[in-house]
ZAMARGU-4260 file (C-alpha; in steps of 0.2 Angstrom, whole numbers, plus 5000, padded with zeros to 4 digits):
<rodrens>
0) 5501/5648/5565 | 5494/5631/5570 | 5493/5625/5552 | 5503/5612/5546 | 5503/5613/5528
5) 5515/5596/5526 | 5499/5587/5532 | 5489/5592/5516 | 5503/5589/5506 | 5504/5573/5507
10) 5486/5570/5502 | 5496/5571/5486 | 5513/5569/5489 | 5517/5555/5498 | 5527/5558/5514
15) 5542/5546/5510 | 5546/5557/5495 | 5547/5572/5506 | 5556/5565/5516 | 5571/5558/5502
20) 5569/5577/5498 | 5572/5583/5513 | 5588/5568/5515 | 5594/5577/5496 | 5595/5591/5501
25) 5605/5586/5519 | 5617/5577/5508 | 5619/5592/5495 | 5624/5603/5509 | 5638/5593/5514
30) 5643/5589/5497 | 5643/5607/5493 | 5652/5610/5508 | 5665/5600/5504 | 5666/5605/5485
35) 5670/5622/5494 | 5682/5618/5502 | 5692/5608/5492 | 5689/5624/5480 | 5694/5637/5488
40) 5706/5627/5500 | 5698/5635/5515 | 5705/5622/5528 | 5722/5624/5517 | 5724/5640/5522
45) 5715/5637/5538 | 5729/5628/5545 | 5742/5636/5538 | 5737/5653/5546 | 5733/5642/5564
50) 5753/5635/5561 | 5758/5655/5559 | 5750/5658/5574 | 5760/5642/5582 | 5775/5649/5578
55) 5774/5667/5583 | 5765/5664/5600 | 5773/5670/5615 | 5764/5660/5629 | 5757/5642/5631
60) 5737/5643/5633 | 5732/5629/5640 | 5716/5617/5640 | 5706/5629/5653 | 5709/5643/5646
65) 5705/5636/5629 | 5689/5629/5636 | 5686/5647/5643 | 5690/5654/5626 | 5677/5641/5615
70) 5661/5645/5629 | 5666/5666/5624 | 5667/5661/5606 | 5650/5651/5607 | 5641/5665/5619
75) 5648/5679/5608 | 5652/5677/5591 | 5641/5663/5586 | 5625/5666/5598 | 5625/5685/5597
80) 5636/5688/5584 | 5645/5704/5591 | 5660/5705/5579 | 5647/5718/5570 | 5648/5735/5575
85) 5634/5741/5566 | 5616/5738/5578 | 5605/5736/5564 | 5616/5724/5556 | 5620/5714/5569
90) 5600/5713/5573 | 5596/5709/5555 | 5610/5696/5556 | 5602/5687/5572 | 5583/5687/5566
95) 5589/5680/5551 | 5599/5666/5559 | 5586/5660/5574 | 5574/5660/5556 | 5583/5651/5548
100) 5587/5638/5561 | 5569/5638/5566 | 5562/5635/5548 | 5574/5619/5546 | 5573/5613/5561
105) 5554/5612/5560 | 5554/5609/5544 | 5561/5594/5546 | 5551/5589/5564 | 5533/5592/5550
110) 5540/5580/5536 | 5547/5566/5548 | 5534/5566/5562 | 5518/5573/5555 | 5518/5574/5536
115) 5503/5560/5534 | 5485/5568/5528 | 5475/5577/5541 | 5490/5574/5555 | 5490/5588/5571
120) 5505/5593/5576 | 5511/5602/5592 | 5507/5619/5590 | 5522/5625/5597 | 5530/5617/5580
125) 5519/5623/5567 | 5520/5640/5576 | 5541/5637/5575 | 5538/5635/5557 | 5529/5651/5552
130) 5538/5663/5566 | 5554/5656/5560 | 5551/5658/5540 | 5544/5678/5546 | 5559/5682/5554
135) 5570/5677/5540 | 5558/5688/5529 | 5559/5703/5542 | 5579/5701/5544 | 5582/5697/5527
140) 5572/5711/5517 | 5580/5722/5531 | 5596/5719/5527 | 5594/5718/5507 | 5585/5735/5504
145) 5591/5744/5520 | 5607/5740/5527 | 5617/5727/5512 | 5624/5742/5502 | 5625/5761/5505
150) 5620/5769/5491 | 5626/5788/5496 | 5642/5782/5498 | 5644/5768/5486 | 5631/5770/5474
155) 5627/5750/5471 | 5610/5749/5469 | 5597/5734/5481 | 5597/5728/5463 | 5614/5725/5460
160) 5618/5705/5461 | 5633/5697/5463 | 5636/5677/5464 | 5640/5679/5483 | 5620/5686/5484
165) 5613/5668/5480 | 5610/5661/5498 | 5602/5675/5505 | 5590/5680/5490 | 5587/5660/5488
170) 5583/5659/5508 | 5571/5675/5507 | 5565/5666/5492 | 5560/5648/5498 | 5554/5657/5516
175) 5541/5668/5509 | 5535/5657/5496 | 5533/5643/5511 | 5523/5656/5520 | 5510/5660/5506
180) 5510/5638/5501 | 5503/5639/5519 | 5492/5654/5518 | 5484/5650/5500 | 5484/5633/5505
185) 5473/5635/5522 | 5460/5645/5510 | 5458/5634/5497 | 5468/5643/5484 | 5472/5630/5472
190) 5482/5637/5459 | 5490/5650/5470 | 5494/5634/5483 | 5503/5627/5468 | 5513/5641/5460
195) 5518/5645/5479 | 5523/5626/5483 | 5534/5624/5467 | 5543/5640/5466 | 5546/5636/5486
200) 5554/5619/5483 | 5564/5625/5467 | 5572/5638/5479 | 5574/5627/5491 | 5583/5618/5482
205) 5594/5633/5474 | 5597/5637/5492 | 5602/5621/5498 | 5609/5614/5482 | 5621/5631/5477
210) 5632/5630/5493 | 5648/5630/5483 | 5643/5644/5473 | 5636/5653/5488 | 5640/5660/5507
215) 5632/5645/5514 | 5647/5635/5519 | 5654/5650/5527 | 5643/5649/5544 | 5653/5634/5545
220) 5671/5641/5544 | 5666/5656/5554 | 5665/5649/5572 | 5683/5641/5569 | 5690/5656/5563
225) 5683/5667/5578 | 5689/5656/5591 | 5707/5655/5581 | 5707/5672/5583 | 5703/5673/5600
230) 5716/5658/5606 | 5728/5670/5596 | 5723/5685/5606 | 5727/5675/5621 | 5746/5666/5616
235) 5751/5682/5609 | 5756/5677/5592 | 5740/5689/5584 | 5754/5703/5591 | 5768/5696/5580
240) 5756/5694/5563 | 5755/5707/5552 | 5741/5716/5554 | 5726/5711/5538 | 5725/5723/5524
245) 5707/5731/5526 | 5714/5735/5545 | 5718/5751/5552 | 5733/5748/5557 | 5738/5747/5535
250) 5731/5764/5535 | 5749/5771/5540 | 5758/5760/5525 | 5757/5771/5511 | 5741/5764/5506
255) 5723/5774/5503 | 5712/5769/5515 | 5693/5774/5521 | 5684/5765/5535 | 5670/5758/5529
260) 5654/5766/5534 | 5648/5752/5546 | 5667/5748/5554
</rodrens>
């Protein structure tokens, strides 16, 4: 845990080219980002629904209440994610996420502040680093071969993989190869340190180089969509919308309908 394998790194690689890596793949993220968007015309759509909304409230909400309505959104659905019902989901979710968050943030503290040969650094970070990258393993390998799919009822396979799969196997990916580049690293396992480190940069850079043609840009959108839901819980109009197709409430309309096993 106090290992800093970006120290011994750049005995080889120098630290400035770590770092332009690092910058890459900051700007491939917002790049991809925006792709998305302009793709799938999320903000398109985004405001269209929030003018809908506009039009079919029945009250004013004002700046307050709004204020009041972001800090729930922020505790609830972004910090502890309670729009899942399932425990076990909503667990794997959150170890996931704190990983994740963890392993970059750190990530990027080791190659900006202590990435030069033999450099110590804080032992709260390095520790950051490895506890972070294990708990995207533990959440992650959770989710995919426990929880991501119900085989009694749906009979899909863990094996089965779709396009929408490629952010979280490439984040399981690039996690678990950083953790053995550490490990073979610390021991003096050259070839195994070198297989490790390459497959955990080319994932890496699958992860954070694929967000158009993964889920990654969707943590972005989902904060703005919980709390456009919630100021429309508040003004009314989410009583005036029709209700969306995979509700309930559709279950009544002529159309065959199960609750899915987790609802």
């Amino acid at each position: 845990m106090t290992y800093n394998p970006f120290a011994e790194l750049s005995a080889t690689i120098p630290a400035a080219a770590m770092q332009a890596y690092v910058v890459l793949m900051f700007v491939l993220v917002v790049a991809g980002t925006l792709a998305d968007i302009i793709h799938k015309k999320s903000a398109k759509y985004f405001f269209q629904n929030a003018k809908k909304a506009e039009a079919a409230r029945t009250r004013e909400v004002g700046g307050g209440e709004k204020t009041a309505i972001l800090a729930k959104t922020v505790a609830s659905d972004v910090l502890t994610s309670s729009e899942f019902c399932n425990p076990k989901r909503r667990l794997a979710h959150l170890l996931t996420m704190y990983g994740f968050i963890a392993y970059v943030a750190t990530t990027a503290i080791l190659v900006f502040g202590h990435a030069a040969p033999h450099a110590a650094a804080p032992v709260v970070v390095t520790a950051l680093w490895h506890l972070g990258a294990l708990s995207v393993c533990l959440g992650g390998y959770w989710f995919w071969f426990f929880i991501r799919v119900d085989v009694a009822a749906e009979g899909y396979p863990w094996y089965r993989i779709m396009r929408a799969d490629l952010f979280v196997l490439s984040l399981l990916a690039s996690t678990t190869f950083a953790l053995l580049w550490s490990v073979f690293q610390a021991n003096d396992a050259a070839l195994l340190t070198s297989i490790c480190f390459w497959l955990f940069v080319i994932s890496s850079t699958v992860l954070f180089g694929g967000v158009m043609w993964s889920k990654f840009a969707h943590m972005f959108f989902k904060p703005a969509a919980a709390y456009q839901k919630h100021v429309a819980e508040a003004d009314g109009s989410m009583d005036n919308l029709p209700p969306p197709a995979d509700s309930p409430e559709t279950f009544g309309l002529g159309i065959k309908r199960e609750l899915p096993r987790h609802y």
